[in-house]
N, C-alpha and C positions, 0 to 999 in steps of 0.2 A: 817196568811195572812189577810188583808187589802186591801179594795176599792182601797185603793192610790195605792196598786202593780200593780195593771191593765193599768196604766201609767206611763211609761219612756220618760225622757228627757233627751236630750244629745247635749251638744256643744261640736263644733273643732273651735280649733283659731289659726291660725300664729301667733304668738306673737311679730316675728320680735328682738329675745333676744340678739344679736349678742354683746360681749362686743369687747368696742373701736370703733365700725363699725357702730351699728345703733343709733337713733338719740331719745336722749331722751327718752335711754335706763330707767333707773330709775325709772322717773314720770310715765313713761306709764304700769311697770310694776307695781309698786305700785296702780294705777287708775284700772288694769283689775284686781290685790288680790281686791280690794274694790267693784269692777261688781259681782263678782263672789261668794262672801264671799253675798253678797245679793240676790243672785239666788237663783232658786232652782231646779239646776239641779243636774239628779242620774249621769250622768256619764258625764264625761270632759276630750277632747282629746286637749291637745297642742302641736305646732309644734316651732321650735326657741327656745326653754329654753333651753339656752345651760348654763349660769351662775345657779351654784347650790344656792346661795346665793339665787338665784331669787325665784328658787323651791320652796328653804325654804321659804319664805314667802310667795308664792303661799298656799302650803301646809298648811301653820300656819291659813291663812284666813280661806280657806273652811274647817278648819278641823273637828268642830262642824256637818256638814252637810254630808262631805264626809272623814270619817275618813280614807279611806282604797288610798292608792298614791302608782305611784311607775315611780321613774326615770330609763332614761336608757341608757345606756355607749353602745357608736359604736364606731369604728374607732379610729383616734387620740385624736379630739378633743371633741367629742359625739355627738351623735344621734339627740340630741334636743327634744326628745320625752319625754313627761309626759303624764300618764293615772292618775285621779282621779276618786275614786269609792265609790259611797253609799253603795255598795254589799262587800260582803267577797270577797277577791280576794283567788283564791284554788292554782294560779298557774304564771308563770310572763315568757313571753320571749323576744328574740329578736332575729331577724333571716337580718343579714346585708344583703344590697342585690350584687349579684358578681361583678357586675358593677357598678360602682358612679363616670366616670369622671376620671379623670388621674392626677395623681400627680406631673406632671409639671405644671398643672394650676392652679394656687398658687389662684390669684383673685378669681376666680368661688369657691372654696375650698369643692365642693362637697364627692371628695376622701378623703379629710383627714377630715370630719363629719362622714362618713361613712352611708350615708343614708340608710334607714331602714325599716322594717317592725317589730313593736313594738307590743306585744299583752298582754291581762290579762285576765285570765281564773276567770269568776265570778261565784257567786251563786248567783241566783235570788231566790225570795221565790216562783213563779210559772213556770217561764221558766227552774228552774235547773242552768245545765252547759251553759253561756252565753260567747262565745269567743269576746273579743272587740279587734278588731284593730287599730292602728296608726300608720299612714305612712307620706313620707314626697317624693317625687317620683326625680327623678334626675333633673333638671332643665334647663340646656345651653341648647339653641337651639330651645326652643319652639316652635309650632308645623307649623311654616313657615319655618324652617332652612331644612337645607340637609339633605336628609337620614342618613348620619354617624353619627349627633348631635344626632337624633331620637332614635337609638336605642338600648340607655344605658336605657332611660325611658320605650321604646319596653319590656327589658329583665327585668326589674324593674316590671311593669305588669304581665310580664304572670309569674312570683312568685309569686308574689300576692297573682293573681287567684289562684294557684296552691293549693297556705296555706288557703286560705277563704274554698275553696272546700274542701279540709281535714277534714277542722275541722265539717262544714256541714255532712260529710257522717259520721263521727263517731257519729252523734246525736245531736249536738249542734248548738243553734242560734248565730248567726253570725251579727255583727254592727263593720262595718270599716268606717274608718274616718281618714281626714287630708287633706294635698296638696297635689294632684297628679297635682298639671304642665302642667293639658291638658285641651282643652275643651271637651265638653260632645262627640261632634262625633267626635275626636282625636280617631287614633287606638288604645292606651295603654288603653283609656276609654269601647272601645269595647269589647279589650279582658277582661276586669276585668268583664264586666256584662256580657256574655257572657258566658265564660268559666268556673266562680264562679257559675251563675245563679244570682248575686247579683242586688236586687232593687235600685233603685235610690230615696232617699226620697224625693227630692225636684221635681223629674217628678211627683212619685205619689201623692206627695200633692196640685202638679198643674199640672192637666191632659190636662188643656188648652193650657198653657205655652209650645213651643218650643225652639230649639235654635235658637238665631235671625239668619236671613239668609238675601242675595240677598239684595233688596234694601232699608230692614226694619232696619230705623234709629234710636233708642226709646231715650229718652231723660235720662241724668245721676241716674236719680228717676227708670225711669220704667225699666231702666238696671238691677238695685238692686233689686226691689221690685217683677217686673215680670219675668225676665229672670234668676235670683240666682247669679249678678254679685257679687267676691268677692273680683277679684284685677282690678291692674291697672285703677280704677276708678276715674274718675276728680272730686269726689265728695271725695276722699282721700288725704288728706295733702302732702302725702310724694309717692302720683304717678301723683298728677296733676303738669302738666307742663314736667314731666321725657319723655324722648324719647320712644316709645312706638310699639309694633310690628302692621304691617296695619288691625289686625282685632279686637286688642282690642282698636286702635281710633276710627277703622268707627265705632263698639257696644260698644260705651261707657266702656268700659273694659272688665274681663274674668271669668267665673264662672271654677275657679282651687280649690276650696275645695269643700267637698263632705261627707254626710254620707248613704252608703250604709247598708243596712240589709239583709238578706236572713232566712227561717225557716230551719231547719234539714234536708237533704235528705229524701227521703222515698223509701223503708224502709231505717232507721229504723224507723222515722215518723211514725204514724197512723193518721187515722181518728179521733180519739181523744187527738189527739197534737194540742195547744193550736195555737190560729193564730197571728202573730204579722205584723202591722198593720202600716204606718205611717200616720198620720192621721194630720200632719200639719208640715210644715217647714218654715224657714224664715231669713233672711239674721241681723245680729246684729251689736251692735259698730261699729255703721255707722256712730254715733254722736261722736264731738272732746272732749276731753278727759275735765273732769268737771273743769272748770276756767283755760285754756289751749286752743289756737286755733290750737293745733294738734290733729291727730289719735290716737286711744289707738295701732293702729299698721298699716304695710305697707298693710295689708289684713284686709278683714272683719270679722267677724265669721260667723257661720254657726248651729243654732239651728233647733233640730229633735224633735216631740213630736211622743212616738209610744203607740199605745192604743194593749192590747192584750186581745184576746175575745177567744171564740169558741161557733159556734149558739147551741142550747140546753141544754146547761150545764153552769155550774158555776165553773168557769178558778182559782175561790179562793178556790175550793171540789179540794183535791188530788185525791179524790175517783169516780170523774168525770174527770177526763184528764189521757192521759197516756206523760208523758214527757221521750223519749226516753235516754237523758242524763242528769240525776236527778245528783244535788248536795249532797245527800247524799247516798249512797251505798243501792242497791235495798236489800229487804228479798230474801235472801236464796231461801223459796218457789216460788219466780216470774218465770213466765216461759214465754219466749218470745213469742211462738206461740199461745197463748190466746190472744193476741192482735191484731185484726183486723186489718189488714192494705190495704190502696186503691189501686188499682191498681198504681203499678211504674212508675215512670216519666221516659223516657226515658233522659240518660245521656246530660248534655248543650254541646253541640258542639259550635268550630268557624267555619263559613263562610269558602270555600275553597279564594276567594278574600282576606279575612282579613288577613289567613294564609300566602298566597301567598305574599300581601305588604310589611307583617311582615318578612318574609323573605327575602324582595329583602333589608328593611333596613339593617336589622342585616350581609346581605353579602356587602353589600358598605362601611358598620363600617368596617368588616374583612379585606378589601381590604386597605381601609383607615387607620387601625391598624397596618399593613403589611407595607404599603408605612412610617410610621412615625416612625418604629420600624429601620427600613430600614435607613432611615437618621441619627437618633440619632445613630445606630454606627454609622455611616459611623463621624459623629463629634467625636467619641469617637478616630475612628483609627486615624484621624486627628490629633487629639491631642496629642495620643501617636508620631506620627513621631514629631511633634513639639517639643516636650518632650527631646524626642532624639536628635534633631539638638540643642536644650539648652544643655545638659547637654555637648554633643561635643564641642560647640560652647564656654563654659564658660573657656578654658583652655587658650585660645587666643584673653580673654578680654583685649582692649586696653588699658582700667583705673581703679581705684577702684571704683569708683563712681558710675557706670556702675552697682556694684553687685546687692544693694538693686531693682531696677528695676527686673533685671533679676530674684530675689528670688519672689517677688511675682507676677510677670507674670508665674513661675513655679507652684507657691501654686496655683493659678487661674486656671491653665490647669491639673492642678492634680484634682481640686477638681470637672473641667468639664469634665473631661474624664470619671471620677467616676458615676458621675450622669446619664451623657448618659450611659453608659453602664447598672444601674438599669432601667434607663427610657425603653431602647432600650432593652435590654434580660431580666430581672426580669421583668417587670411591661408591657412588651410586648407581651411575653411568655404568662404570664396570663390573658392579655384581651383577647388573640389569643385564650385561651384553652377556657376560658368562654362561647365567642361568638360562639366556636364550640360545645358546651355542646349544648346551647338552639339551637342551627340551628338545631343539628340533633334530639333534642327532639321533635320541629315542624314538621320534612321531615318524622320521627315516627308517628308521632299523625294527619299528613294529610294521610299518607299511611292507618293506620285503620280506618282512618274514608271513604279513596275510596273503602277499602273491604268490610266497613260492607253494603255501599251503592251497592256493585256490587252484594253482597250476597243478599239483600232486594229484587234488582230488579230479581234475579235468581227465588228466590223466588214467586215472586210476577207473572212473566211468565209462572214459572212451574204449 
């Protein structure tokens, strides 16, 4: 170990990779291999690298720096997620999330990416087992739209949380990153720091810093620089001038990427588990792309510097830290209860409010699931009867001429009745089962949280 372990840095970048769709695909991707390939950051989350082509020469640049990569396949057309790593990767996943949007909405194409929650299990030479994640959060509807747009990215969250926390209580440090879609007091934002326990690095690197609120106007600069704007910025090539939702014109744009951190639960944590820290963050490629008056993308990035310490010891002594999920397999001899631990944190709860909103979305999607699942038969039965009056109808055609019409008005309602019928039972069916899974996991997880509160106060009167 080494001075320099004591500090991690880490970007997330939209990259905006879309082929045929985004704008000067290429040059931008070839301009951020050449940022990046001159960095020197340990760890790199990208979101939009959907062209493997691109990857690879992602991958080719930083490879000298960050040898350890790994792409990741969701859905139809993939994920778009890329992790690069200074560290050993031990471990690689990807967990799609049950909701992404609907496969009738071809434009938004969210269902057929299959958005995701991407992770790589590293080895640090001081922290151990270090879980990174990258996600990219569902996106229609953003956070002025209707409850029923809200809460695919609702359910997208609190999986999230759910994987951040896991990995936290079986001993491991935790850094996620990417688009989530929301601003900072967006519910899906709540639940994720909330329910994980997860830090926010760009609040703690600016304790000053709030979300802009009320009548505070900041200029396209102080958007960036003080508030962590990352999209929709009139200081962005390819979102100034684009039609805009009313809170990223009045604040100058949207701060939708993020990197989160959190330490190990405790237990298993001790008092002598190492402290990770972020100790500066800041918005990047902000500037247009070198001899090019575009962006190197539709978003900005997002750089983490995290310092890790622990007060009276020295974090680079194995024999002064205890790291509760070590990268290499403990001795035999270790024994768990020689190690000191503080008293426990009592488990991160949500808010009964937060639950409750969370709720009334996820049941107006249901309803709203219901009613659309509802129509699209109801086109499909349509069509069958239509079907039927053709095939009756073709014996008592007046002319020949008349067939070729008739055949492919046939193929056309064959191939809608088809579709509605997945849109409406197959792909109905399972948003219907989805959004019942996390409703009744929340109606669960508000019920223990009013016993254990009924229990405290029992308690506490007894």
């Amino acid at each position: 170990m080494s001075e320099a372990d004591k500090r991690l840095r880490l970007l997330t970048l939209n990259c905006w990779g879309l082929k045929y769709v985004a704008k000067h695909r290429k040059q931008r991707i070839a301009a951020i291999a050449d940022a990046l390939a001159a960095s020197d950051y340990d760890i790199i989350a990208l979101q939009e690298l959907w062209v493997f082509a691109d990857y690879e020469h992602v991958r080719a640049s930083v490879a000298s720096r960050l040898p350890y990569s790994k792409f990741f396949y969701s859905g139809a057309l993939g994920a778009g997620l890329v992790l690069l790593s200074k560290y050993p990767i031990l471990a690689a996943t990807v967990h799609p999330y049950s909701l992404n949007g609907t496969p009738i909405d071809i434009l938004d194409g969210d269902w057929f990416v299959g958005k995701a929650a991407a992770s790589i299990l590293v080895a640090h030479p001081i922290l151990g087992q270090v879980q990174i994640y990258n996600t990219h959060l569902f996106a229609k509807g953003g956070d002025e739209g209707p409850d029923h747009h809200k809460a695919h990215r609702l359910v997208n969250a609190w999986e999230f949380a759910k994987l951040a926390r896991q990995a936290a209580e079986v001993g491991r440090y935790v850094i996620a990153a990417g688009d989530f879609n929301s601003v900072p007091t967006a519910p899906p934002m709540k639940i994720i720091r909330e329910h994980a326990s997860l830090k926010d690095a760009w609040s703690d690197s600016h304790p000053s810093s709030r979300p802009p609120s009320g009548n505070t106007i900041p200029t396209p600069s102080e958007a960036i620089h003080t508030f962590g704007v990352t999209a929709d910025s009139p200081l962005n090539f390819y979102s100034a001038g684009k039609p805009l939702e009313p809170y990223a014109r009045k604040f100058q744009g949207k701060r939708l990427d993020y990197v989160f951190y959190r330490q190990p639960s405790s237990p298993p944590a001790s008092d002598r588990t190492p402290i990770l820290t972020c100790i500066d963050s800041k918005v990047v490629f902000t500037d247009p792309v070198p001899g090019c008056n575009f962006s190197y993308s539709d978003h900005f990035g997002l750089e983490a510097t995290f310092e890790i310490s622990l007060p009276g010891a020295d974090v680079t002594n194995p024999d002064e830290t205890y790291v509760p999920a070590p990268a290499e397999p403990r001795s035999p001899s270790f024994v768990l209860t020689s190690v000191p631990n503080p008293n426990p944190a009592p488990p991160p709860t949500l808010s009964s409010d937060l639950i409750t909103s969370t709720l009334v979305s996820l049941t107006a999607r249901y309803r709203f699931a219901q009613s659309q699942a509802r129509l699209h038969l109801s086109v499909f039965a349509v069509c069958l009867l239509l079907l039927l009056v053709i095939i009756i109808g073709s014996a008592w055609l007046p002319s020949s001429w008349i067939n070729p019409i008739f055949m492919v008005l046939t193929i056309f309602l064959a191939w809608l009745s088809t579709t509605m019928l997945y849109i409406g039972f197959v792909y109905g069916r399972w948003e219907l089962n989805a959004l019942t899974n996390i409703i009744e996991e929340l109606e669960i997880y508000r019920s223990s949280l009013e016993g254990r509160r009924s229990g405290e106060l029992r308690r506490s009167s007894g």
